[in-house]
Structure formats: C-alpha cells, structure tokens
C-alpha positions in Angstrom: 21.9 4.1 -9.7 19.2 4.4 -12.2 16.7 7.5 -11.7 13.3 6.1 -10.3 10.3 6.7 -12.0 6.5 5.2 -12.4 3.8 4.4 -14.6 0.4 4.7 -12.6 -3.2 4.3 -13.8 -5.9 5.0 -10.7 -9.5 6.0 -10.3 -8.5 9.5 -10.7 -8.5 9.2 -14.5 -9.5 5.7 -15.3 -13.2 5.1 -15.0 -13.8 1.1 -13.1 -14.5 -0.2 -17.0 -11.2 0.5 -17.9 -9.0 -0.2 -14.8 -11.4 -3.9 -14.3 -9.6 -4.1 -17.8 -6.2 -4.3 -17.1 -6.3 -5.5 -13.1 -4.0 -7.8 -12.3 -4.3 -10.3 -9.3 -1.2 -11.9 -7.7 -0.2 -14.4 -10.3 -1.0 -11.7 -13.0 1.7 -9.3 -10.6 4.2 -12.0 -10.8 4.1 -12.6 -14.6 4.3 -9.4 -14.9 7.3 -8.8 -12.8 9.3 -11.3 -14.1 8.3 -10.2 -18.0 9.9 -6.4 -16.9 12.7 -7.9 -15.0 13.9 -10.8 -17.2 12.6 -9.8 -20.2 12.8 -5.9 -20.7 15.4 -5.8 -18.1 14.4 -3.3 -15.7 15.0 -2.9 -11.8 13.9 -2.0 -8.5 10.1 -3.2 -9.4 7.2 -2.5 -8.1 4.0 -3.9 -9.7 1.0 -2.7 -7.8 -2.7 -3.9 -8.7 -5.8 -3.2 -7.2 -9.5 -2.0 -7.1 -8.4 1.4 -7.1 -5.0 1.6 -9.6 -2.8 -0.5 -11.4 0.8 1.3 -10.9 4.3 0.1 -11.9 7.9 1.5 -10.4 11.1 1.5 -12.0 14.6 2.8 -12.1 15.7 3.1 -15.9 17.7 5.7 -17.8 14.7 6.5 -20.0 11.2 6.9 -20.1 9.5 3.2 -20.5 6.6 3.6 -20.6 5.4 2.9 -23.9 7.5 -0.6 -23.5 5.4 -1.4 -19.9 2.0 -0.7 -21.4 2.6 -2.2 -24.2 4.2 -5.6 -22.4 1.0 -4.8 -19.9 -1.8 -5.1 -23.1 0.0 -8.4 -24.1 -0.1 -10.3 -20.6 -3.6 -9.1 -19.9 -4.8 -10.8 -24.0 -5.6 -6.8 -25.4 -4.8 -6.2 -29.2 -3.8 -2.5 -28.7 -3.9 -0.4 -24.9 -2.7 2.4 -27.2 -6.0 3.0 -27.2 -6.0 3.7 -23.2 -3.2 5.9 -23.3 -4.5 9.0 -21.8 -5.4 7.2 -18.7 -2.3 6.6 -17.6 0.0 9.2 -15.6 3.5 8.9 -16.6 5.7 10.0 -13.8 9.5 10.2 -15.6 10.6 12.5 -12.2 12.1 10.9 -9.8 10.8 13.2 -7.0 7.7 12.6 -8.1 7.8 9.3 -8.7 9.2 9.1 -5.0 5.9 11.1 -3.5 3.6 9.5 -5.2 4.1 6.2 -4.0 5.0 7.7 -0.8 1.4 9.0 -0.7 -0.3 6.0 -2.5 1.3 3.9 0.6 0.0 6.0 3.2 -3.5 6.4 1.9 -3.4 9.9 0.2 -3.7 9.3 -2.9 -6.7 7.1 -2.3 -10.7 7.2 -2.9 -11.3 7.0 0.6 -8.5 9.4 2.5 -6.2 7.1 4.6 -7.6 3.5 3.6 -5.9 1.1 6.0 -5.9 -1.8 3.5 -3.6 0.3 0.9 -0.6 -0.2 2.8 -0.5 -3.9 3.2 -1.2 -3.9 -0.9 1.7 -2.1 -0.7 3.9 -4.7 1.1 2.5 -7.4 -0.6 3.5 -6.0 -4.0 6.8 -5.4 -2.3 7.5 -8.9 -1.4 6.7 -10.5 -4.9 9.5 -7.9 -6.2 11.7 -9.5 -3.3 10.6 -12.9 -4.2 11.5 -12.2 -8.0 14.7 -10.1 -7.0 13.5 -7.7 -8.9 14.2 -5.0 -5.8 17.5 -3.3 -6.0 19.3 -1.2 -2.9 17.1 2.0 -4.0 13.9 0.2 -3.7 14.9 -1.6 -0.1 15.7 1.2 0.9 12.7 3.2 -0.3 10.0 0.8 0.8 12.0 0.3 4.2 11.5 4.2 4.6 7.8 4.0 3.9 6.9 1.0 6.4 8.9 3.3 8.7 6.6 6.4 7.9 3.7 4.4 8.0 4.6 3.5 11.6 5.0 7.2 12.5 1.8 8.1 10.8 -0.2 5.6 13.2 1.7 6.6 16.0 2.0 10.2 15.5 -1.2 11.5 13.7 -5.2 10.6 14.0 -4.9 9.8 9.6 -5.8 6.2 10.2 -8.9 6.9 12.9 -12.3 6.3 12.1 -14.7 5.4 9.2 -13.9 7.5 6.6 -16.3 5.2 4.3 -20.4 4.8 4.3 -19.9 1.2 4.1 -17.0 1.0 6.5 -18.8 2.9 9.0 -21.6 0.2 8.4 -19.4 -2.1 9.8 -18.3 -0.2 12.8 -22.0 0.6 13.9 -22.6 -3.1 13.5 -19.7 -3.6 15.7 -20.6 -1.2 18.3 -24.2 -2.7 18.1 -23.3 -6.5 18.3 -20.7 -6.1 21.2 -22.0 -7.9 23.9 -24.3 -10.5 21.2 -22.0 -14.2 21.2 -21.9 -14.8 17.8 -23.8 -12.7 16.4 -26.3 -13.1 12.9 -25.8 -10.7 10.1 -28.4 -10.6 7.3 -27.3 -8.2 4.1 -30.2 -8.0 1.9 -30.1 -6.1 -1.5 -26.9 -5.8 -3.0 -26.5 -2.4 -3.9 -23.2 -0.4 -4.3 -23.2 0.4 -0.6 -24.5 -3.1 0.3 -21.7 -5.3 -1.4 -18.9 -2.9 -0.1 -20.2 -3.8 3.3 -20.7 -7.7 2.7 -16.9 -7.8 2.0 -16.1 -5.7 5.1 -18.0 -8.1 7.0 -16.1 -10.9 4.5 -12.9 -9.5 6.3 -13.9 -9.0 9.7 -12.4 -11.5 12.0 -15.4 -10.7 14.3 -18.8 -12.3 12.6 -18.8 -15.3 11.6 -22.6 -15.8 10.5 -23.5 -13.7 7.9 -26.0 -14.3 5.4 -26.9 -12.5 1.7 -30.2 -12.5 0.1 -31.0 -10.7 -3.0 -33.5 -11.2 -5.6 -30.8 -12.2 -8.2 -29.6 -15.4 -6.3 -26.5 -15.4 -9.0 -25.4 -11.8 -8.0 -25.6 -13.1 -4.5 -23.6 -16.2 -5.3 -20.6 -14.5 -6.8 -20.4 -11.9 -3.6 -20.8 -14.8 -1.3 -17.7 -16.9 -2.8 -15.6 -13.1 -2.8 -16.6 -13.0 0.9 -17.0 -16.5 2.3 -20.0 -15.5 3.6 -23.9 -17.7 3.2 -26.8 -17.2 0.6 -30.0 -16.9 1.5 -33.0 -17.6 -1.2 -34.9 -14.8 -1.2 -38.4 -17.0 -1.0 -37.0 -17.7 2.4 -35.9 -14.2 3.8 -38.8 -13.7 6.2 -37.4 -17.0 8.2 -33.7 -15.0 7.9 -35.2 -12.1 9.1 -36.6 -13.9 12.1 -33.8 -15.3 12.7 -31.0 -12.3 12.4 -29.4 -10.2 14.7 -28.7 -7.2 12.6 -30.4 -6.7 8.9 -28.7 -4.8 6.8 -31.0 -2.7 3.5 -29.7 -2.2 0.3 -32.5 -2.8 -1.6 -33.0 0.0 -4.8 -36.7 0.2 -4.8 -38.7 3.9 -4.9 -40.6 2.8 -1.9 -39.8 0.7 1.2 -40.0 -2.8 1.2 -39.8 -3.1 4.6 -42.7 -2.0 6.2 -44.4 -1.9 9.7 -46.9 -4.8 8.9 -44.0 -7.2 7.7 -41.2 -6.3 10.7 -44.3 -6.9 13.5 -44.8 -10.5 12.2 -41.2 -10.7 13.1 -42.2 -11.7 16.7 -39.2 -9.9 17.8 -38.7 -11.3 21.6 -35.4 -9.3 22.8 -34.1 -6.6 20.0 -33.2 -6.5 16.2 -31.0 -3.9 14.6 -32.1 -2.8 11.4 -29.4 -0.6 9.2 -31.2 1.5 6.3 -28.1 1.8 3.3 -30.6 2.5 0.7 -31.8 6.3 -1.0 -34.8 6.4 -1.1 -35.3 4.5 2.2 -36.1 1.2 1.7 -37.1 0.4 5.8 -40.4 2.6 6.4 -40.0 4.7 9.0 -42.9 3.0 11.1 -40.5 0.1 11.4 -39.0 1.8 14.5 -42.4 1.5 16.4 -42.5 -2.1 16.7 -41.3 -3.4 20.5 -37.9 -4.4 20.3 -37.1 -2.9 16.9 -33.8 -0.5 16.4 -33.1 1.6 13.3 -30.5 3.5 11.7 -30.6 5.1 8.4 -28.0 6.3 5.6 -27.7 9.9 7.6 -26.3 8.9 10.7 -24.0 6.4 9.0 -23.1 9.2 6.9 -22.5 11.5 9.9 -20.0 9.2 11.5 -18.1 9.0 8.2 -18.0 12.7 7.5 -16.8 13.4 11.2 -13.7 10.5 10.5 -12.9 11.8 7.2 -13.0 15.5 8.7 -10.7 14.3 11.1 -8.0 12.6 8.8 -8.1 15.4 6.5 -7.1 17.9 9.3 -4.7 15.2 10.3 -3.3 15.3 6.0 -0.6 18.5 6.9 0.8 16.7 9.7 1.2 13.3 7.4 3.0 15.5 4.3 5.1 17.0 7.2 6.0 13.2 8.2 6.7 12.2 4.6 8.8 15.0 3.9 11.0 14.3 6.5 11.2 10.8 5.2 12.1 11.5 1.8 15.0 14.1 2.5 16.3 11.2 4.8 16.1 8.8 1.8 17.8 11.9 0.1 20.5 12.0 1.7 21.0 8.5 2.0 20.7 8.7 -2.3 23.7 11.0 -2.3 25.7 9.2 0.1 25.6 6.1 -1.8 26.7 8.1 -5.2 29.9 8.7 -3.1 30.0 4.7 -1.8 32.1 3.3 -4.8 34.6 5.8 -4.0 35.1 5.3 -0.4 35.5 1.7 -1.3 38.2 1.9 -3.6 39.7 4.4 -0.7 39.6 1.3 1.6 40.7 -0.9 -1.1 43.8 1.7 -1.5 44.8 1.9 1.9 44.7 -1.8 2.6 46.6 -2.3 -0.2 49.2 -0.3 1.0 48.6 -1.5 4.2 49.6 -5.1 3.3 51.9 -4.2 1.4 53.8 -2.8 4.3 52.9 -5.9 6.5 54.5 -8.2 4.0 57.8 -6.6 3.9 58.1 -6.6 7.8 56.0 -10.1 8.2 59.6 -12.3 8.3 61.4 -9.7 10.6 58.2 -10.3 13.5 57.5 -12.8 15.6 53.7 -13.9 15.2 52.8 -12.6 18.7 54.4 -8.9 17.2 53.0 -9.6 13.6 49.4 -9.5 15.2 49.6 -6.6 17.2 51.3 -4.8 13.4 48.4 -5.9 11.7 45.9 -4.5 14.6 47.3 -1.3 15.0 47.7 -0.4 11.4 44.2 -1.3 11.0 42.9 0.9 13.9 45.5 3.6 12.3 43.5 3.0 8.9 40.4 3.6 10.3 41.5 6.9 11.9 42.9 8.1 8.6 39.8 7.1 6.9 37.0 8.8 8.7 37.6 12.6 7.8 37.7 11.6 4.1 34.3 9.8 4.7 32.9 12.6 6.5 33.8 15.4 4.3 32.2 13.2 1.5 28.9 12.6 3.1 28.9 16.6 4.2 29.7 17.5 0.4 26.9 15.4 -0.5 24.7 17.0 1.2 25.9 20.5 0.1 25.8 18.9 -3.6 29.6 19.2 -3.9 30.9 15.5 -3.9 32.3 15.9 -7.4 35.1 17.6 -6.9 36.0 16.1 -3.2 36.3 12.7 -5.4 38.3 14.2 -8.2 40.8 15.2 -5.6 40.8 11.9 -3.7 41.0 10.2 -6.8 43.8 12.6 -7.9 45.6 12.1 -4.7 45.1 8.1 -4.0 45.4 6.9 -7.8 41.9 5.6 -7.1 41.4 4.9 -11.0 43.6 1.9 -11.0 40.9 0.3 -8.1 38.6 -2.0 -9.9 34.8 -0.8 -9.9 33.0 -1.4 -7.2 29.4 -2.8 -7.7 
C-alpha cells in the first residue's frame, strides 16, 4: 500500500482570480481522474473542485506533484501553471494528507467554519473516483471513516448549528419571517457580494419558490438568475415588484439610500412587508420602518446571529478534532493490520494445503457420510489453530512489531513458497 498524500490549492493562499482559473466542474473532475488514473497511473483518487479549493489525493511512492499540476495546466488550456506554483500546498505526509481532508470534509478547513455543503462535495468527488475505479482499499476505507465521523459530528457536537454566514443567516431570517406566508414572494435587488451569495441560497432552498432579481445591470442579473433558477425583474419595473413582494432584500452599493420613506409609503402596503438591509452604507433609510405595515432589519442584526452561530461552532471545533482523532487512529490501526493481511493469507493458504493434503490420503479409506464430518472438523480445528497467530499479528501491529512476528511465521510455515497475495 502506497503512502497517501495531496496536492491542495484553497482560499487560504490562492486569491478567487487564480483558483476561478483552474476550477474544475464535474466533467472537468472526471477528465481529470481518468488522465491521473489511466494515464499517469496513480490510485486511490480524489479530485476535489470547488468555490473554495481545488484539491487532489493520492497514494504514490513519490512526490507527484509537479506531474498533477502540470497534467492540471494542460486539461484546464494554460501554457505554464509553473507560474502558480506557490499557491499550491503540497502535502507529501501521509498523516497530514489524512487530516487535512479529514478536516476539509468536516468543514474546518473552510471560509465559513463548518459549511454544511462541503461534505456532500466531498461525497460527490468520492463517487466519480468509484465510478472511474480510481478508489483503492485505503481510500474506501478512508472516506467510509469520514462519512462515519461526519455522522458523529452531527450527532455529537453543535459544529453544524446555525448561520455561521451573513448571507446564510439572510436566508434563515427570511425563513423565520415567511413561516406562516403560502408561497411566499422574494425580491433580491442589487447584486452585491452579500446579495448574490443570498440569491443562490435562496437558488437552493427547497422552501421559496418565487423569487425575483432586479439589478440595474439586467445582464449581471441574467447570469445569477440561470446559476439559481430564480426570475429577473427589469429594473424600470421594480416599484410594481416591490408592490408586489413579500420580503425585499437590499444589496444595492450606493453612498446614500435608495430606499426612502417617500418611495416605500407609495407601496400601499395593506398587511406587512419585510424589508432586509444587506448593504454598508445602508441603502433602506431608516424612516422606512415608520410606514404602517413595514418591517426592517439591517446588516447588524444579521451579523449578530451569525457571530453568535459561528461563536458556537468554534467552541464546538475541540470537541470535532477530539472526534477526528479518534477516527484516524481507528483508520490507523486498520492501516497496520492490513500490512500483516498478505501474511495471514498465505498462513490460511498453508494450512489448507496441508489440510487437503491430509483429506486426500484418507478420502478412499471414508465413507462420504465420514469424509464430511473429516473435512468439517479439520476445518473448525484450522480455525482454532489460526486465531492466536492472527491475534498476536494484529496486537504487534499495534505495538509496531509485526516484522518480526512474520519473519518467524514465515520461518516456521515456509510461507515464501505461498504465491503473493494481492
């Protein structure tokens, strides 16, 4: 089994210009995976791409890194990533190479501390390498582990509660809001930073189904609306959206407010409208909140409940370590014992050997009826002789003394002459 190691470049080092240059979506992934496999040869893949990082896991004697990047520059049409080098971490250890992904699939390692969406990038990724069988025993076994962790993480710790995000948060006060409105109408206008993260949030939710962009620069709008499946609203007509919306949602970048008192009380606002201020400066006067019917929440308290869900998962981060590091001395352990495997085969192999050996000399002298009950009791007697071998084995793994236990075995049971086991 071939040490495990990783070539990762995230947000961490990489500013978006470079890591928009080499993203790779699904088909990209696949391309990818099959060039490392089939063409390079390596194993137990992982090709990870998104917003965030574009990561790739390996098992290989050597470094190859150089070789990925490179292969990487070609599929993605780049003359020379050389160039890009220093924004990749190469991670040639396999204990490291083992955390990091560990904490890249539990949210860790990402912009926003415990991101729910990380780990089913994760599995994704996981299932092209599958597809591709590109994913060796180490690497079933490894992402197995993490699901597993993942699982306990949920269960166990409060990592995943919350908004940890501005926009996220955004989406959850909308939520709370809207919960007893049928159906109801969303209007994002302004496409800031803040503003776009939300549309696609709202893109994602499986809770509104009406929501509506409008921004000055109809093409911006366009592009975000076919990302989110959402609507586009001319911005000529946004007084009749506003009118007709639920919830309205600021992200306009403007040094004063463009919503003002005089514009929301032509509204004629008969039961209540929400209206969510993303914007610094303020781009909903403050006045707004005086007109009958009219509800309003600024950046601060959005803020506020993501600071107290990100306070929370980061008290909850010891706990999480605590829970990986239990996980990866399990996978540990399970690493060594699988160094002793081809051994304990060819033990088995041995033993049957001489086991049939024996049953063919006595075969003509029994009756069927006695041959089967031969054959069943020297297999239950096999099994009894094996199990303290095996034991002792998986103890001296863990003690990191296998070597010489299989010397002796080997010694003892001419284990050479057994073929190899794969």
């Amino acid at each position: 089994m071939h040490p495990f190691k990783a070539v990762s470049l995230s947000f961490k080092k990489a500013p978006l210009a470079i890591r928009e240059l080499i993203a790779l979506d699904e088909a990209a992934c696949r391309r990818f995976l099959y060039t490392l496999h089939h063409d390079l040869g390596l194993n137990d893949l992982l090709v990870l791409s998104t917003c965030n990082r574009t990561e790739v896991y390996y098992s290989a004697d050597r470094d190859q890194s150089p070789t990925i990047i490179e292969a990487l520059g070609q599929l993605k049409g780049l003359a020379d990533l050389s160039e890009h080098f220093a924004y990749f971490d190469i991670l040639d250890n396999e204990q490291e190479a083992v955390q990091h992904l560990f904490e890249v699939a539990m949210g860790l390692d990402a912009q926003v501390v415990g991101d729910l969406q990380i780990s089913n990038q994760v599995k994704n990724a996981y299932q092209w390498s599958a597809d591709e069988d590109a994913a060796g025993p180490f690497l079933h076994r490894l992402l197995h582990t993490i699901f597993f962790t993942n699982k306990r993480v949920q269960q166990e710790t409060s990592f995943r509660d919350g908004a940890a995000s501005t926009s996220y948060a955004a989406l959850e006060l909308v939520e709370e809001l809207t919960a007893d409105v049928a159906n109801p109408r969303v209007l994002v206008v302004g496409l800031g930073e803040i503003g776009a993260d939300v549309c696609r949030h709202l893109g994602d939710s499986k809770i509104f189904h009406d929501v509506t962009i409008c921004n000055r620069t109809r093409s911006k709008a366009e592009l975000l609306a076919a990302e989110c499946g959402v609507k586009v609203l001319d911005f000529e007509d946004l007084v009749q959206g506003l009118k007709e919306a639920d919830v309205v949602i600021s992200s306009i970048a403007h040094h004063t407010p463009f919503f003002t008192r005089e514009l929301v009380e032509h509204l004629d606002v008969l039961s209540y409208k929400f209206f969510i201020d993303l914007s610094v400066p303020r781009s909903i006067e403050a006045d707004v909140e005086k007109v009958p019917g009219i509800l309003m929440y600024n950046i601060d308290a959005i803020q506020s409940k993501a600071s107290a869900a990100l306070q929370q998962r980061l008290d909850a981060v010891p706990h999480v370590r605590a829970i990986i590091a239990e996980s990866i001395a399990g996978l540990a352990d399970w690493a060594k014992e699988m160094m002793v495997s081809p051994t304990i085969q060819k033990l088995k192999n041995a033993l049957e050997q001489i086991r049939q050996e024996e049953m063919d000399r006595f075969q003509k002298k029994l009756t069927p009826e006695e041959a089967k009950r031969v054959d069943e009791v020297t297999k239950s007697l096999m099994q009894k002789i094996l199990k303290q071998p095996v034991l002792q084995l998986k103890a001296a793994c863990k003690r990191g003394e296998a070597d010489q236990l299989i010397d002796t075995l080997t010694d003892l049971f001419d284990l050479e002459r057994q073929p190899n086991v794969a």
